[in-house]
C-alpha positions as CSV (number, residue, x, y, z in Angstrom):
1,X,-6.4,-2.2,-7.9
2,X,-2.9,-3.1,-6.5
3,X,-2.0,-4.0,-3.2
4,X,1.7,-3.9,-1.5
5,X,2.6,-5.5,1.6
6,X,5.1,-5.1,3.6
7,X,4.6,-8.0,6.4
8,X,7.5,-6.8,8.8
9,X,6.0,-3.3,9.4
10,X,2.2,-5.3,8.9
11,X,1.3,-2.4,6.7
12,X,-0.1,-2.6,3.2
13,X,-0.8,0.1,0.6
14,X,-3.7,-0.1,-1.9
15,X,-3.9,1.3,-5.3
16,X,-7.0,2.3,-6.5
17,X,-4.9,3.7,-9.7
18,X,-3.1,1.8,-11.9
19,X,0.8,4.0,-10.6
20,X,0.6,7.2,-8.3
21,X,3.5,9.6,-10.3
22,X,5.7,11.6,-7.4
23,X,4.0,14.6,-6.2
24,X,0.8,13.1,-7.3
25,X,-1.2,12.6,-4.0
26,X,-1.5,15.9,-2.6
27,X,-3.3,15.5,0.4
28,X,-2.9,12.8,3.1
29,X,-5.9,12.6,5.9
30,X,-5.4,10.0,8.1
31,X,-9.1,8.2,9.1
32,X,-10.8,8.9,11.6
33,X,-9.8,5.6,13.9
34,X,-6.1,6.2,12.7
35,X,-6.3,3.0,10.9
36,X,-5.5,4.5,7.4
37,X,-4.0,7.3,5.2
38,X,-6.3,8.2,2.7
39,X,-4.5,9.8,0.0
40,X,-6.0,11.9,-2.8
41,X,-5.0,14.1,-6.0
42,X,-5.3,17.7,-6.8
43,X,-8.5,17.0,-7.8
44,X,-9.8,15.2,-4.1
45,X,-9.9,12.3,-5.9
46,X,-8.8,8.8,-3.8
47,X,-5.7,7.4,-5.5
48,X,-4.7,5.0,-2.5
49,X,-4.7,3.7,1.1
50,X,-2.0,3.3,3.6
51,X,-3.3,0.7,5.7
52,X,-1.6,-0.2,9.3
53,X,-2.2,-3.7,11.2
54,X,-2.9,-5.0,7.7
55,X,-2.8,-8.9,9.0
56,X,-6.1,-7.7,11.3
57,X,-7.9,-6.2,8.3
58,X,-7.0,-7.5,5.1
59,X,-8.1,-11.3,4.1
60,X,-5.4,-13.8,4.3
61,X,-6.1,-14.1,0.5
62,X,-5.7,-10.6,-0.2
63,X,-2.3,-10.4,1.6
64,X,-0.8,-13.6,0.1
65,X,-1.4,-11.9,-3.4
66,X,-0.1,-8.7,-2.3
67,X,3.2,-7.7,-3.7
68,X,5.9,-7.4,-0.8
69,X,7.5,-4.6,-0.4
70,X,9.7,-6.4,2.4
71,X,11.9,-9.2,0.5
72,X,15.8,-9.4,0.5
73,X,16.8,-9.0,-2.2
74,X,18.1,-11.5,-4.3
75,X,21.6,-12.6,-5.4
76,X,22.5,-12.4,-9.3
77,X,22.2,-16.0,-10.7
78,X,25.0,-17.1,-12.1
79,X,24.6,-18.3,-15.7
């Protein structure tokens, strides 16, 4: 499992594979309490979660582990 945050939207994105290819995740259903996309393969299986309002329901832990999506990039170091 992977998880990507992007703190200025307050959205993260869970992996429950190791990489989703393009065109992979066929089908998006959004939960029932519009918290979440679920997305899942050909084959219904889950591959990931689009999560909104992450900072309500994802552990502080979690996020500061989380891999943001959100950072400027950063100049070339000059060697």
């Amino acid at each position: 499992m992977r998880v990507e945050y992007d703190a200025r939207a307050n959205m993260a994105y869970i992996y429950l594979v190791d990489g989703i290819a393009p065109g992979e995740a066929v089908r998006q259903v959004p939960a029932e309490d519009d918290t979440a996309i679920l997305d899942y393969d050909a084959h219904g299986r889950l591959l990931g979660i689009e999560l909104f309002s992450a900072r309500r329901r994802l552990h502080p832990e979690l996020l500061a582990g989380a891999e943001g999506i959100d950072r400027e990039p950063r100049p070339p170091s000059r060697s």
